[in-house]
C-alpha positions as CSV (number, residue, x, y, z in Angstrom):
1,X,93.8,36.0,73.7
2,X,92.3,36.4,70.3
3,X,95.3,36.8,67.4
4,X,95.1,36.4,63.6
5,X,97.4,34.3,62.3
6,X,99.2,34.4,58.9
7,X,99.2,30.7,58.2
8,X,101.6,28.7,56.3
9,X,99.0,26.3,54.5
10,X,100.4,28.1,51.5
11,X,100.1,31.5,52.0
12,X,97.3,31.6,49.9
13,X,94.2,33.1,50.2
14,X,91.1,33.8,48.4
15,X,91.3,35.8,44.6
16,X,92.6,35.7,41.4
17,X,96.1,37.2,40.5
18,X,95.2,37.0,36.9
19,X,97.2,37.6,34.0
20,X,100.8,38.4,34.0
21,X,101.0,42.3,34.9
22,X,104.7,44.2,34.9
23,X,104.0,44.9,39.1
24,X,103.3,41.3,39.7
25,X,105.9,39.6,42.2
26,X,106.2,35.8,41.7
27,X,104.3,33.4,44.3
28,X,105.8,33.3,47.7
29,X,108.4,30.6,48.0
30,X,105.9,28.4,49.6
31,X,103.5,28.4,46.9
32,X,105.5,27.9,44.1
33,X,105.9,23.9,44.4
34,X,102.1,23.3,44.8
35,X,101.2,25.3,41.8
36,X,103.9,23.6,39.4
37,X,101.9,20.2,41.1
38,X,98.8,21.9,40.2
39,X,99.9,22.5,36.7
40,X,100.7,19.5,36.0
41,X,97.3,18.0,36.4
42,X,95.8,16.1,33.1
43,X,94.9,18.4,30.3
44,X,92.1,16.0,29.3
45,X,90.0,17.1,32.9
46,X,90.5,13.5,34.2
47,X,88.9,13.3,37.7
48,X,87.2,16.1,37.1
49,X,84.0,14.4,38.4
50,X,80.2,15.3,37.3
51,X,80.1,18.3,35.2
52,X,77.3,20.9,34.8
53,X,77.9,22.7,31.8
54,X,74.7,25.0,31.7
55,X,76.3,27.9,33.6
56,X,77.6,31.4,32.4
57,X,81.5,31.0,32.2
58,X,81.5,34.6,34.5
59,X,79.3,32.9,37.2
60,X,80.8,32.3,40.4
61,X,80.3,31.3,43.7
62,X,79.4,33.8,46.2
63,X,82.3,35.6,47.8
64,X,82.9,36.4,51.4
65,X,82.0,39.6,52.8
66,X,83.7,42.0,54.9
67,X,81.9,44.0,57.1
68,X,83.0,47.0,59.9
69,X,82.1,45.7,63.0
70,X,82.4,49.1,65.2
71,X,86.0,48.8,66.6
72,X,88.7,51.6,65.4
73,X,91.1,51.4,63.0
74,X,94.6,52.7,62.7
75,X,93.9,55.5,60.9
76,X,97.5,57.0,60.6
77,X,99.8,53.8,61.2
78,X,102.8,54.8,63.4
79,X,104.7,51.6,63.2
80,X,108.4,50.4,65.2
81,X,110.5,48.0,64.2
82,X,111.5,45.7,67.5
83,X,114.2,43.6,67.1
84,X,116.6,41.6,69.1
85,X,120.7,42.0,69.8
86,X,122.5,41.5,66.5
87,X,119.1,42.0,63.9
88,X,119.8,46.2,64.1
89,X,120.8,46.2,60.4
90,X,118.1,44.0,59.0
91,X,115.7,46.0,61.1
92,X,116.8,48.9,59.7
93,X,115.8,47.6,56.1
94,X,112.2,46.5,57.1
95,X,112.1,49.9,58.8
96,X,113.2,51.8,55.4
97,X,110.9,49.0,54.0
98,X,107.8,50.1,56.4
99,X,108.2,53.8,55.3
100,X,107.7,53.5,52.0
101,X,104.7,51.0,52.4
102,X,102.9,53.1,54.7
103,X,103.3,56.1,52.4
104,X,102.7,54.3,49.4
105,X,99.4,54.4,46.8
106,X,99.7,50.6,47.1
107,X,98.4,51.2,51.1
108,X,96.3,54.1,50.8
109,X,94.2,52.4,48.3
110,X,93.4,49.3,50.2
111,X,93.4,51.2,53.6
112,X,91.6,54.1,52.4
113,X,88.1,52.2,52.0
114,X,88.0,51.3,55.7
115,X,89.3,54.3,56.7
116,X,92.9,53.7,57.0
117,X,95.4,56.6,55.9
118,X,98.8,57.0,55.3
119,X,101.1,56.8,58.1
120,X,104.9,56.7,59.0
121,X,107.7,54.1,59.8
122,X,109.1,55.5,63.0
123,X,112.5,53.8,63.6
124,X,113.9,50.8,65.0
125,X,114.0,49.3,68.5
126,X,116.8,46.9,69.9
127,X,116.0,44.8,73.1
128,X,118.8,44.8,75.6
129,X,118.4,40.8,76.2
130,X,119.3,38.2,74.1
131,X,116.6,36.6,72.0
132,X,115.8,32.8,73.8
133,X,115.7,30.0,72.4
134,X,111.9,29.4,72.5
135,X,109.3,32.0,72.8
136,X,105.3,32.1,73.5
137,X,103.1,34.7,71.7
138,X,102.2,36.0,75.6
139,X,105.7,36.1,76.4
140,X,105.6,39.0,73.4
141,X,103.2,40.6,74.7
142,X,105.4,40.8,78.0
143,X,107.9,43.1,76.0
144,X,106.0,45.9,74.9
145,X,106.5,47.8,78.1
146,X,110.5,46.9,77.6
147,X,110.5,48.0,73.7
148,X,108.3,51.0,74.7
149,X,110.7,52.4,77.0
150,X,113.9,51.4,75.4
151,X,112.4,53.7,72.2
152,X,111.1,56.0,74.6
153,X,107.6,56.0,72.8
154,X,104.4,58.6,73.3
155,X,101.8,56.5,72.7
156,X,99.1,57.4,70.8
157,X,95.7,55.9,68.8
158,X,98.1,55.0,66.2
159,X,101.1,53.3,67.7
160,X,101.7,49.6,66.7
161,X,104.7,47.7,67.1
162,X,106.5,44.9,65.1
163,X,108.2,42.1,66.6
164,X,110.9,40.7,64.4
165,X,112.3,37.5,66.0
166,X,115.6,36.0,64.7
167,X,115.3,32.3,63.2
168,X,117.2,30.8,65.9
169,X,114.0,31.6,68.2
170,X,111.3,29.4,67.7
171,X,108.1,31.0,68.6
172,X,104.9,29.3,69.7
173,X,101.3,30.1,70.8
174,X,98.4,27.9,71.6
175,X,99.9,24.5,71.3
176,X,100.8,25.6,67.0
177,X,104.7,26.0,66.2
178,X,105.9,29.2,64.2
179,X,107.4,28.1,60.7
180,X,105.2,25.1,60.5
181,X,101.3,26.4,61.7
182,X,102.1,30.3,61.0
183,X,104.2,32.3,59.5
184,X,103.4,35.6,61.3
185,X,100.6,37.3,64.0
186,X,99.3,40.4,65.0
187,X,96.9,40.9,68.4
188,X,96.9,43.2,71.0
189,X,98.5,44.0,74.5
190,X,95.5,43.9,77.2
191,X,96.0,47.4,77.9
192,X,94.7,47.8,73.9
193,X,98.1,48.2,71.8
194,X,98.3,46.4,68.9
195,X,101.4,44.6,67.8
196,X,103.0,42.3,65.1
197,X,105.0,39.2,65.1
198,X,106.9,38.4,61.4
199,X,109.0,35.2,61.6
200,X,112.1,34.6,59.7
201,X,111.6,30.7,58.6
202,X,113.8,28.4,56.9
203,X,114.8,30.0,53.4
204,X,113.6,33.5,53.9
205,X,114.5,36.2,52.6
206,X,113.9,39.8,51.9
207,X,110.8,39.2,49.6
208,X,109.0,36.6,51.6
209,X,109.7,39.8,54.8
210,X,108.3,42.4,53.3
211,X,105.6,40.2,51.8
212,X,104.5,38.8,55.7
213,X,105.2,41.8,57.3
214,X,102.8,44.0,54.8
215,X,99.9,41.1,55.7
216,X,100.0,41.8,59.2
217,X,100.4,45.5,58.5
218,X,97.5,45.9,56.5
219,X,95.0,43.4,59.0
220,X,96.4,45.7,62.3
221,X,95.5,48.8,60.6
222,X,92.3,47.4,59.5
223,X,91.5,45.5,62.4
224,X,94.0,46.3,65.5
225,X,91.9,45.2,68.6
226,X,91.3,41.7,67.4
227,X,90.6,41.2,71.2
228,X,88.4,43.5,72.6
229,X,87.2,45.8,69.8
230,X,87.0,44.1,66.1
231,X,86.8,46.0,63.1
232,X,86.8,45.1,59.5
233,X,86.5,41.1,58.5
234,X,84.5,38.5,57.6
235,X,82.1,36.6,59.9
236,X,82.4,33.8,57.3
237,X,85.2,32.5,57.7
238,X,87.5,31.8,61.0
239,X,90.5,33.6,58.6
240,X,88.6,36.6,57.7
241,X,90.5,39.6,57.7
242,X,91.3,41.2,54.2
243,X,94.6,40.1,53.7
244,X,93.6,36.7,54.9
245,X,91.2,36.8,51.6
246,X,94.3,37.4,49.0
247,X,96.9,36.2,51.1
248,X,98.7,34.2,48.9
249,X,98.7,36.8,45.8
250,X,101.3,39.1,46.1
251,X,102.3,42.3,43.7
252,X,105.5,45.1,44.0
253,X,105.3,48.6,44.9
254,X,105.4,50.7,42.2
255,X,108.4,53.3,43.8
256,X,111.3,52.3,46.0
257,X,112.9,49.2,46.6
258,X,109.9,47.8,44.1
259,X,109.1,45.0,47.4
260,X,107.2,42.3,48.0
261,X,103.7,42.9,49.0
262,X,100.2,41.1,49.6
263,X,97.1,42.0,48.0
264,X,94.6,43.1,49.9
265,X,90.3,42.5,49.7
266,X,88.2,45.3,48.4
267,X,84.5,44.7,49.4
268,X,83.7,47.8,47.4
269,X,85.0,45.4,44.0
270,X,83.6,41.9,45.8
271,X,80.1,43.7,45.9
272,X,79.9,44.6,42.4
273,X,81.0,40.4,41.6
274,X,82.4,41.2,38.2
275,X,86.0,42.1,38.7
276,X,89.1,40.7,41.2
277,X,88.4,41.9,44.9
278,X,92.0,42.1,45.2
279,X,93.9,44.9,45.1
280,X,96.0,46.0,43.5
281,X,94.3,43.8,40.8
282,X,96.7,42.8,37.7
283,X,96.1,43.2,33.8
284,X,93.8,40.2,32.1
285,X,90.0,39.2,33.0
286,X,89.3,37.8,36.6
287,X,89.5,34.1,36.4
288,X,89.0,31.4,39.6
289,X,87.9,27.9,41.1
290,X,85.3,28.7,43.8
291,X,83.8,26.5,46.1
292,X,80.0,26.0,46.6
293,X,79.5,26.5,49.6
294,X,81.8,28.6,51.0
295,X,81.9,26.6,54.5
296,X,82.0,22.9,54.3
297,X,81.0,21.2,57.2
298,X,81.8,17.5,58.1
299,X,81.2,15.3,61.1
300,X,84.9,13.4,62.1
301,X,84.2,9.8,60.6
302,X,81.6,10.9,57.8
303,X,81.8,12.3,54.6
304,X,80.2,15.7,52.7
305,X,80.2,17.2,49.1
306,X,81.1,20.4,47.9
307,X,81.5,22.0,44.2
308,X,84.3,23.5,42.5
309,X,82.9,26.1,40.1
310,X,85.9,27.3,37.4
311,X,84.7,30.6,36.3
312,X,86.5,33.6,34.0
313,X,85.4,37.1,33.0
314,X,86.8,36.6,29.8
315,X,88.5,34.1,27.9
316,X,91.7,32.5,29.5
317,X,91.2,28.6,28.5
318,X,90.9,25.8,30.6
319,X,91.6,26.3,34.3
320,X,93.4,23.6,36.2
321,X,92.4,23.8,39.8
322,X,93.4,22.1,42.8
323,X,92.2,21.9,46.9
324,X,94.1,22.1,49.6
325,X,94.4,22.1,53.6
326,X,96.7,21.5,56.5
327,X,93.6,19.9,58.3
328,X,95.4,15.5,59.0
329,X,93.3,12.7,57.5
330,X,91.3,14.6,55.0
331,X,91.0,13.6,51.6
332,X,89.5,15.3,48.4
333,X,87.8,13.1,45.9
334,X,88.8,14.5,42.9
335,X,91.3,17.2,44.6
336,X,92.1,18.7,41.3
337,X,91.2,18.8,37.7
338,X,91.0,20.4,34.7
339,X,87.5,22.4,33.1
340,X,86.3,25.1,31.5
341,X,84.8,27.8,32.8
342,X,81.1,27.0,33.4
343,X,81.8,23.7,34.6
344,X,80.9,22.4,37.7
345,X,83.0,19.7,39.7
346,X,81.5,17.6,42.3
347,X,84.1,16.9,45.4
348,X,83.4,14.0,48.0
349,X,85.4,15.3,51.2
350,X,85.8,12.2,53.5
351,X,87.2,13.1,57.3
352,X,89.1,10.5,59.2
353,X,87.6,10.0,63.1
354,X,91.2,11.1,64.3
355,X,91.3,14.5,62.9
356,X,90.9,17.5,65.4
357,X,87.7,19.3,65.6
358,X,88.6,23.2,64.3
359,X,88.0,25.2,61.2
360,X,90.4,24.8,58.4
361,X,91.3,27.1,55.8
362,X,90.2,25.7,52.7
363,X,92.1,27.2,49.8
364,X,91.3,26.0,45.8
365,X,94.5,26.8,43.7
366,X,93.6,27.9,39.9
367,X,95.9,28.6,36.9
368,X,95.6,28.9,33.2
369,X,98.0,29.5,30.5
370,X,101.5,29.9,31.9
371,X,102.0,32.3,34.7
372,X,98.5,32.7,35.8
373,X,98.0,31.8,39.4
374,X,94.7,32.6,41.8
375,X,93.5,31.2,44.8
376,X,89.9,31.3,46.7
377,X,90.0,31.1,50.3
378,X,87.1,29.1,52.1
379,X,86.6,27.1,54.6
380,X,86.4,23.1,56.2
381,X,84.9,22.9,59.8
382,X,85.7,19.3,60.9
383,X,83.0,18.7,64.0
């Protein structure tokens, strides 16, 4: 079964956050450590390697595209809450949590350019059996049926569920662990009802649930049928869906409890190439690290090149960058520096023979000035 993961390379994704904005929720947890390492790169640009300083500072690479690939959306998100003996109360709170995200601005303006409207929290679900100790993704799917009839559910072209394990439950799928590979999931039952997995790992809390849970909130709406009937993502990249593409940038809703959300793609913005793709974009000019190309390809055993290209729409002084991936026994030569905007950086990726064939998120951290932080999403396919 296809699925779309929320992965725990950083939970990061692929924009800028810009400059500090009164709405802008600090990095996830996860995130934070790498982009103090990131900041603490040399000033001076050392191992920056060979620079091309000809370009536009406001040139960048090219960005992914998200396109609609026919499938249907959720148009009017009517979303449960499924939790285990014991978790009532904190479901409760994501529940109170899902109704004002579904009603909010925040998700009407992202949802509402690929057709995705408000829609409405409907209450939570308690399983009558115990949570185990160990969990497959297809043994989720196996409770639908149970959580549908304990809540007594009409189904309809809207209905979505979401799973909300308790930490002692340690969830797997395909051979990669929850809390190390991913950090969330949403997919599909076969009979076509789309559902959501959010993990509770090590050191949660509220903010990093409400942050994971609006990620694979905003990708079922967008793209619910990720196995039989695909909507809206990018071809590009193996982690294409729009919140895949800012996944690591998070804001606050405006109203309410003020939570934790993701920032979501707008191809309508990436088309136009002049302004942050991700919404809800923050105060101060779009600034990033991209990578040329977008998809780096490299045989196990051999080595490739790829270029880091700082860019700003504005002036926000040197940007310190910095690559990254989960993919074992691949190394980055530089893998980070400091430049100017209009620079470009020349990276030697070298693959070990051992690493596993598969496609690797690629993300390139970027900061300037103090509380800046943005991130491009791209790729590494190890063959």
């Amino acid at each position: 079964m296809i699925r779309s993961w929320t992965a725990l390379v950083l939970l990061v994704g692929g924009c800028s956050s810009g400059g500090p904005s009164p709405g802008d929720a600090a990095p996830p947890p996860d995130l934070a450590g790498a982009v103090a390492d990131a900041a603490s790169a040399p000033p001076d640009g050392s191992g920056g390697g060979d620079l091309a300083t000809s370009r536009p500072p406001g040139e960048h690479p090219l960005l992914p595209t998200v396109t609609g690939h026919g499938g249907p959306v959720l148009a009017s998100m009517q979303l449960w809450t499924v939790v285990w003996p014991g978790d009532a109360a904190l479901g409760a709170q994501l529940d109170q949590f899902h109704g004002e995200l579904l009603t909010s601005d925040y998700w009407t303006t992202i949802g509402g350019e690929y057709g995705v409207g408000p829609g409405a929290a409907r209450g939570v679900i308690e399983l009558s059996t115990p949570a185990p100790a160990t969990l497959d993704a297809q043994e989720i799917e196996s409770l639908v049926p149970e959580a549908i009839a304990t809540g007594r559910i009409a189904l309809d072209a809207n209905t979505a569920l979401m799973f909300l394990p308790p930490p002692t439950t340690v969830v797997t799928a395909g051979g990669d662990r929850g809390c190390t590979d991913f950090a969330g999931f949403h997919t599909q039952t076969s009979t076509g009802i789309p559902y959501q997995t959010v993990l509770r790992c090590q050191g949660f809390d509220m903010d990093t649930l409400t942050f994971v849970s609006s990620h694979e909130a905003i990708e079922s709406a967008t793209d619910p049928l990720v196995a039989s009937d695909r909507a809206f993502f990018s071809d590009q990249l193996a982690s294409g869906e729009v919140s895949d593409l800012c996944s690591g940038l998070a804001t606050r809703l405006s109203t309410g409890t003020q939570a934790v959300v993701v920032r979501s793609w707008s191809q309508r913005v990436a088309a136009v190439g002049n302004a942050d793709p991700c919404l809800p974009a923050p105060i101060g000019p779009w600034f990033n690290a991209g990578t040329d190309p977008l998809v780096t390809t490299v045989a196990r055993g051999a080595t490739a090149t790829l270029r880091i290209v700082p860019f700003a729409e504005g002036e926000v002084g040197p940007i310190t960058w910095r690559l990254q991936s989960r993919a074992s026994g691949v190394t980055f030569t530089p893998a980070s520096g400091t430049n100017a905007a209009g620079d470009t950086i020349t990276v030697e990726v070298a693959v070990s023979p051992t690493t596993p064939t598969h496609d690797y998120p690629l993300i390139v951290e970027a900061t300037a000035g103090s509380t800046a932080v943005n991130a491009w999403s791209a790729q590494l396919t190890v063959q």
